[in-house]
C-alpha positions in Angstrom: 33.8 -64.4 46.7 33.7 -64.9 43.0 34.7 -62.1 41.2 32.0 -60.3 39.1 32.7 -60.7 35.2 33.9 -57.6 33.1 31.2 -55.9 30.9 31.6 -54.7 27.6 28.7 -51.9 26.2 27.9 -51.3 22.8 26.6 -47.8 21.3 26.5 -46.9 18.1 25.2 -43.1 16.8 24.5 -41.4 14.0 24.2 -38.2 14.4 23.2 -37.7 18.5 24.8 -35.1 19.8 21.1 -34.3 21.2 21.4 -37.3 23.8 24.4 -39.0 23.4 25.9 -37.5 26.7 23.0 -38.8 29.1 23.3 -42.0 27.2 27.0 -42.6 27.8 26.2 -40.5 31.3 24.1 -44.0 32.3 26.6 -46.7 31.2 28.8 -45.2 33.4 27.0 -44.5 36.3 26.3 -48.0 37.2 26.1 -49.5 40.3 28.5 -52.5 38.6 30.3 -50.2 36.2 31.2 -51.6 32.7 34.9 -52.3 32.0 35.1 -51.1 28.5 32.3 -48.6 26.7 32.6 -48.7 22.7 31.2 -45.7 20.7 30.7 -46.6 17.1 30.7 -43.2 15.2 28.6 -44.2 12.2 29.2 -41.8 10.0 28.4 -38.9 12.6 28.4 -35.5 10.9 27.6 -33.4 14.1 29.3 -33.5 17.3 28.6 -36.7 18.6 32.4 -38.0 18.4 33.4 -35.4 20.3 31.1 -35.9 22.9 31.9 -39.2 23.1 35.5 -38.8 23.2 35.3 -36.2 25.8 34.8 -38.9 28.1 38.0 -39.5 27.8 39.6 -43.6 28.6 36.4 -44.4 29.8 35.4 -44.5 26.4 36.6 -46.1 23.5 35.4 -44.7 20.0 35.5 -46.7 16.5 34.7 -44.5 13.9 33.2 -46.0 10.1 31.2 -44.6 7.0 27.7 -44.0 7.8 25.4 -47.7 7.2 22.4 -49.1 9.0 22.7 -49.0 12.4 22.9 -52.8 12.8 25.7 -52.9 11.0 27.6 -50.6 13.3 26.7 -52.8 16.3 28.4 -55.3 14.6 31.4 -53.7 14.2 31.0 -52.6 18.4 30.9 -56.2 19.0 34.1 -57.0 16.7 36.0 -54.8 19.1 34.1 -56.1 22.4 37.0 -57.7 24.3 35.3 -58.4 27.8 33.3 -61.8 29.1 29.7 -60.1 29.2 28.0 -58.0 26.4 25.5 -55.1 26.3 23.8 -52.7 24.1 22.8 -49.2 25.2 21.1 -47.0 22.0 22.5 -43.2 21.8 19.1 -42.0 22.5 18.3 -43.6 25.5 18.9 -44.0 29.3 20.0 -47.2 31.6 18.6 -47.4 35.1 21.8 -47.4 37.7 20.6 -51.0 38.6 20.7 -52.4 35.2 24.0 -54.1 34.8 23.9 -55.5 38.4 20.6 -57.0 38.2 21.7 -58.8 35.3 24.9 -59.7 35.8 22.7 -61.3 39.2 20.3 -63.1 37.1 22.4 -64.5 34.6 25.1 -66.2 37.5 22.1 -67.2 39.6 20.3 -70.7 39.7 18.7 -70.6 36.5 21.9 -69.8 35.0 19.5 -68.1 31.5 21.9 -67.4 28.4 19.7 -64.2 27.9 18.8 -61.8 30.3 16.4 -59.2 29.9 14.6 -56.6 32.0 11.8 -54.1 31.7 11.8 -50.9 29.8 10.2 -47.3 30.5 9.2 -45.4 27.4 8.8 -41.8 27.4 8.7 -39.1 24.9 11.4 -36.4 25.2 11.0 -33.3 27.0 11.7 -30.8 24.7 8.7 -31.8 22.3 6.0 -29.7 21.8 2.5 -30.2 22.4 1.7 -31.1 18.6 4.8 -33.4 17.9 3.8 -35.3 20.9 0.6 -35.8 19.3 2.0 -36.9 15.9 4.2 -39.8 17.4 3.5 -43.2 19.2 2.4 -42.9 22.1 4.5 -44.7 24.9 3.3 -47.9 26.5 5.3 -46.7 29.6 6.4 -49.9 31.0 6.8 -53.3 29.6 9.1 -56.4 29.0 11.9 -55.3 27.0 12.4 -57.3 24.5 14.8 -55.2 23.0 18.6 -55.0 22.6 19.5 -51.9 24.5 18.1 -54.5 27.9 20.0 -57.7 27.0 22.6 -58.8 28.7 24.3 -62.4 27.5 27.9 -63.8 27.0 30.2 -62.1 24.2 30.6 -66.2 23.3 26.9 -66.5 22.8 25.9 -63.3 21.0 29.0 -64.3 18.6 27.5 -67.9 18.4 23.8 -66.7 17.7 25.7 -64.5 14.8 25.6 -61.1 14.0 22.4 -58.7 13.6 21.2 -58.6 10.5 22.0 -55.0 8.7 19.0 -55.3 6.2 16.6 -55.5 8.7 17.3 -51.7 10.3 14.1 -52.1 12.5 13.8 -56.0 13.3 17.3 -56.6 13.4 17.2 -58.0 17.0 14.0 -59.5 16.3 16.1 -61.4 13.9 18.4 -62.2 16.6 16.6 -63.7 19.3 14.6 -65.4 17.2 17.7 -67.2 15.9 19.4 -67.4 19.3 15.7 -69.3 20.1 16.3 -72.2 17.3 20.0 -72.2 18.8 17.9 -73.1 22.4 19.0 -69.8 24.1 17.3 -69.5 27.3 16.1 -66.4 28.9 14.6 -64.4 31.5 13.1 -61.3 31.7 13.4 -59.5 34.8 11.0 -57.7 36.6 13.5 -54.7 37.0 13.3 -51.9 35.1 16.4 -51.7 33.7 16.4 -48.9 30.8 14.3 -46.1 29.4 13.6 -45.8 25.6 13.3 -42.1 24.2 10.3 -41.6 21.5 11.4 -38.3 19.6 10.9 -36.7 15.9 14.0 -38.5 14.7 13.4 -42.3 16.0 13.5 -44.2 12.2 12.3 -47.4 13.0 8.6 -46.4 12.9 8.7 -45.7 9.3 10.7 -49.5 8.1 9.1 -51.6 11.3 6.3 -52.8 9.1 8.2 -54.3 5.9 11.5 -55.1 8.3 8.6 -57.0 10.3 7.2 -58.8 7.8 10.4 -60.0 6.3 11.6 -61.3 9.9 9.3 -63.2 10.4 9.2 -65.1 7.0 13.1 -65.5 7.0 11.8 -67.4 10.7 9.2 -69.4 9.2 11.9 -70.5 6.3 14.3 -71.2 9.1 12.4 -73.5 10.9 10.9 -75.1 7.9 14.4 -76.0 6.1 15.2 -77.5 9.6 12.1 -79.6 10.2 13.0 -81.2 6.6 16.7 -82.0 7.4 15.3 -83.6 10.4 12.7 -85.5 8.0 15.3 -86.8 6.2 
């Protein structure tokens, strides 16, 4: 039997002490269990180290001064040592399936350099009647074309480049769209493979507009520059 490739998991936080422990709690619990977990402390000034190194060896924690959150994914994936990479965010919850299914689909036939699975939204428990009214309201579930469901090659996330720390809230949009002029392939699993938390301290609803916007033109540039050197 081939062996099953070693995982390594991303999460950066700033300032989760409110979730970080279920977070962590799923990455651990899976059915195919990562071999290494890196915690980025970006700049935490509550307790989330702590909690994160009370997990003790399972858990490895890089602390550095506080910066968008891209950036400290970055600096997760510069000390990601292991064949497979994924991204959990401190705020939200993997389904015990997740890294198996993908791990699964990426090895199968198709042999996809991205993998992807569907996402659950909810809004948190503890939030009262009025703040569930002030914030998006969940889609509950749908493809997740998001990072904390991706599951790839270390050697082809490092290939595609790293995520774009101007861009807090398209960052990954960013990504994937370059990893798509790179001719990344993907699948998106019908699995749902992660839950995404909507609470009074998500912060990429406020910059998703303008982060958006300036994606998408940095995409259109992209592609246009590379149509002309093809021209030439």
């Amino acid at each position: 039997m081939t062996p099953r490739p070693e995982i390594s998991v991303v999460i950066p936080v700033y300032n989760g002490e409110a979730y970080l422990a279920e977070a962590i709690e799923s990455v651990l619990a899976q059915s195919l269990p990562p071999a290494e977990v890196v915690v980025v402390d970006n700049g935490c000034t509550d307790a989330s180290r702590q909690i994160a190194t009370g997990f003790g060896p399972a858990v490895r924690v890089v602390s550095i001064p506080h910066g968008p959150a891209p950036a400290a994914r970055n600096v997760g994936v510069e000390h990601a040592t292991r064949e497979l990479l994924a991204f959990n965010d401190a705020d939200d919850v993997w389904e015990p399936c997740r890294l198996a299914a993908g791990v699964d689909a990426l090895r199968g036939p198709q042999r996809p350099d991205l993998v992807f699975g569907h996402l659950h939204e909810f809004q948190s428990p503890e939030l009262s009647e009025a703040q569930r009214a002030g914030l998006p309201a969940p889609r509950g579930v749908v493809p997740g074309l998001v990072i904390i469901t991706l599951l790839c090659e270390l050697a082809t996330f490092r290939r595609v480049g790293p995520l774009n720390a101007d861009l807090p809230a398209a960052d990954f949009l960013d990504w994937l769209a370059r990893a798509r002029d790179l001719g990344c392939t993907e699948r998106m699993l019908e699995t749902v493979v992660a839950r995404r938390r909507v609470h009074t301290a998500n912060t990429v609803w406020t910059s998703r507009s303008s982060d958006l916007t300036t994606a998408l033109r940095a995409v259109i540039q992209r592609r246009a520059r590379a149509n002309e050197a093809q021209g030439d």
